[in-house]
C-alpha positions as CSV (number, residue, x, y, z in Angstrom):
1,X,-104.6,12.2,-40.0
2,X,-102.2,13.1,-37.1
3,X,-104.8,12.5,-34.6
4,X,-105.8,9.2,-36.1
5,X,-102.2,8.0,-35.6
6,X,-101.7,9.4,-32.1
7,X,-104.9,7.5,-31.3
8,X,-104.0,4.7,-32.6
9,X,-100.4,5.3,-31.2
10,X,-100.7,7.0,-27.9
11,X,-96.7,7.2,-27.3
12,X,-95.8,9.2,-30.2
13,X,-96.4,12.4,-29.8
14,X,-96.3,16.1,-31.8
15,X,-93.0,16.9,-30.5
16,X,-91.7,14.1,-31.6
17,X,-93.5,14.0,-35.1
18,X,-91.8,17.2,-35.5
19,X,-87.8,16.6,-34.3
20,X,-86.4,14.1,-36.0
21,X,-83.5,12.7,-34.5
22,X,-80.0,11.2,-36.6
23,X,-77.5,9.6,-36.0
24,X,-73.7,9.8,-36.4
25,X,-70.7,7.8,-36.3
26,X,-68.0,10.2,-33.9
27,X,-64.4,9.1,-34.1
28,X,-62.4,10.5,-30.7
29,X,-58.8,10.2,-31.5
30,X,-56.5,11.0,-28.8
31,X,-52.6,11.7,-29.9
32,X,-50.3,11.4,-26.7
33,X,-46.8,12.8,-26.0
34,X,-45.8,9.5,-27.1
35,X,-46.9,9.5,-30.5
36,X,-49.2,6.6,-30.2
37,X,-52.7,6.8,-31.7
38,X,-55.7,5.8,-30.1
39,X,-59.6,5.9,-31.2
40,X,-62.7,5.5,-30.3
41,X,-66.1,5.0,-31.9
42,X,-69.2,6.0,-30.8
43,X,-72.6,6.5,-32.1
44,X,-74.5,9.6,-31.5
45,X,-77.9,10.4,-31.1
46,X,-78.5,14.6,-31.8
47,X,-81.0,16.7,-33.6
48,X,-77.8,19.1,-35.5
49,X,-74.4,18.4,-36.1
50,X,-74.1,21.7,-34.0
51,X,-75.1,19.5,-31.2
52,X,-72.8,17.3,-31.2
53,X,-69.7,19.7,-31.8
54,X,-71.0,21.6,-28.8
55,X,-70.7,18.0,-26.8
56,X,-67.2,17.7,-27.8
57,X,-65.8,21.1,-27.6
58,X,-63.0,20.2,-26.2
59,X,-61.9,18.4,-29.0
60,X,-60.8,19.3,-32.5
61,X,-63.0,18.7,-35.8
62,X,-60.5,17.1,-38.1
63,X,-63.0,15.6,-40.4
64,X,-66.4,15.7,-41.3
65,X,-67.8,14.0,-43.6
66,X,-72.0,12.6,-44.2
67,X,-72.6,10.6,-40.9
68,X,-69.4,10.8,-39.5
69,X,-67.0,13.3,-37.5
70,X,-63.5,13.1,-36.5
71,X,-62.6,14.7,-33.3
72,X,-58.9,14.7,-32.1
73,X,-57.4,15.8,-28.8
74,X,-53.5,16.1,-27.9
75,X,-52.9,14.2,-24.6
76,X,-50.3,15.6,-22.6
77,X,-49.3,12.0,-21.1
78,X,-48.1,8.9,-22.5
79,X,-49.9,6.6,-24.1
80,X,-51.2,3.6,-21.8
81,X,-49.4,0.9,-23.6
82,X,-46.4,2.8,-23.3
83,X,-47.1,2.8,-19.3
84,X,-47.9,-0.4,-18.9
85,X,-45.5,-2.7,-21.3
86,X,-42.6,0.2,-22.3
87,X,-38.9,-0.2,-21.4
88,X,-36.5,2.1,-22.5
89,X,-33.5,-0.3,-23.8
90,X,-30.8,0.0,-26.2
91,X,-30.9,-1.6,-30.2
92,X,-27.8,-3.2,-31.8
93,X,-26.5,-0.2,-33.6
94,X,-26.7,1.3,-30.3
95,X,-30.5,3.5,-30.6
96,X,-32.2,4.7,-27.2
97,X,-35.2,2.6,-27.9
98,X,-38.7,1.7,-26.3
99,X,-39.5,-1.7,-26.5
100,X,-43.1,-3.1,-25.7
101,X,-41.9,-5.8,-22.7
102,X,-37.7,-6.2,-21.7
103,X,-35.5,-5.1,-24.5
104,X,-34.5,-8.2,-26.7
105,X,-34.7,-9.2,-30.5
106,X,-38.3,-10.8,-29.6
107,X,-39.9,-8.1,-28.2
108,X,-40.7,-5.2,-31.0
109,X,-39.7,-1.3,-31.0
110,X,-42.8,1.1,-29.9
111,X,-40.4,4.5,-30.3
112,X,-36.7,4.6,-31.5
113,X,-34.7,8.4,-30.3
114,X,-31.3,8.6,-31.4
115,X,-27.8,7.2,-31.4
116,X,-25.7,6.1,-28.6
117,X,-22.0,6.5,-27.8
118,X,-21.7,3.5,-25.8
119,X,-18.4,4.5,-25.9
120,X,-19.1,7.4,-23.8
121,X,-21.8,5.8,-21.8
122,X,-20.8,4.5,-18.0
123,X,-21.1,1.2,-17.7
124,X,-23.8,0.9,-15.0
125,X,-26.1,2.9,-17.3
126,X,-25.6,0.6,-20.2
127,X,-26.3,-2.2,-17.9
128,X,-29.5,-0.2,-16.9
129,X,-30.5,-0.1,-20.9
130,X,-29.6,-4.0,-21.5
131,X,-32.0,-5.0,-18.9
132,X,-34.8,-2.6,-19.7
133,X,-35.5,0.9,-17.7
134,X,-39.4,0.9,-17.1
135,X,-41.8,3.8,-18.2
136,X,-43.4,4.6,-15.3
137,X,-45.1,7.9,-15.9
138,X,-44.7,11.3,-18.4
139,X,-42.0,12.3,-15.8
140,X,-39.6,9.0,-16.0
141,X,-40.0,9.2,-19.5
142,X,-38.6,12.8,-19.9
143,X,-36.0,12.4,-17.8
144,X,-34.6,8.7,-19.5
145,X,-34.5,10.2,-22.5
146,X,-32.7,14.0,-21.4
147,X,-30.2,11.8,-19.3
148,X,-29.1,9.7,-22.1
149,X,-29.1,13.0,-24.7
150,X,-25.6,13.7,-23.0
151,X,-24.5,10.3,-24.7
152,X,-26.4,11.0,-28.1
153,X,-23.9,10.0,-30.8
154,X,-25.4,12.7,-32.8
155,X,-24.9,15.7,-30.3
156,X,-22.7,18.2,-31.2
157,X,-21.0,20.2,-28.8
């Protein structure tokens, strides 16, 4: 019966009447410094699960479920919205604050840190806030927010 088929079909073949291959749904969900949240969905071609785990080893299996696997990877970077739209800015009540474009009342809060003492804060560096401070990179980013810690309203010393 095989041989009828392959003559009738000559591109199939007995290896591949023998390895069936499925599909799954893979989910890559990267978590950066950040705290934003991005995925990615791909479908997968693969004759085990095993197969596909192997692909993505560097990644961690947080689900698994039927035709579809999770994987999830910490990024040690920010996140690219945060690169390209994020400026550190100040809030009403005075909150170190990431805001996606120039901080104002239009633009919405990405990441809120703590409590400013304006009172304590120079002047030139509250200037710096009400005009917006870019994120440029994972570097800029830790240093913005360990400079203005000093000022935290919240730090007890």
């Amino acid at each position: 019966m095989i041989l009828a088929f392959c003559h009738f079909h000559p591109e199939a073949s007995f290896a591949n009447a023998n390895h069936h291959s499925s599909t799954v749904e893979v989910i890559l969900r990267r978590v950066y410094l950040d705290g934003e949240v991005s995925e990615e969905v791909k479908t997968e071609h693969h004759h085990s699960i095993a197969d596909v785990i192997a692909k993505y080893q560097d990644w961690q299996v947080v689900r698994q479920d039927g035709d579809e696997i999770v994987f999830q990877k910490q990024i040690d970077d920010l996140s690219p919205l945060l690169k390209t739209n994020g400026f550190f800015g100040i809030m009403e009540d005075g909150t170190l604050s990431i805001f996606n474009g120039k901080p104002d009342a239009d633009n919405e809060v990405i990441q809120s840190f703590f409590q400013i003492d304006i009172k304590k804060l120079e002047s030139y560096l509250h200037l710096q806030l009400k005009r917006g401070i870019p994120v440029k990179n994972k570097e800029n980013y830790l240093n913005v927010i360990n400079t203005f810690k000093a000022y935290s309203a919240d730090e007890f010393k």
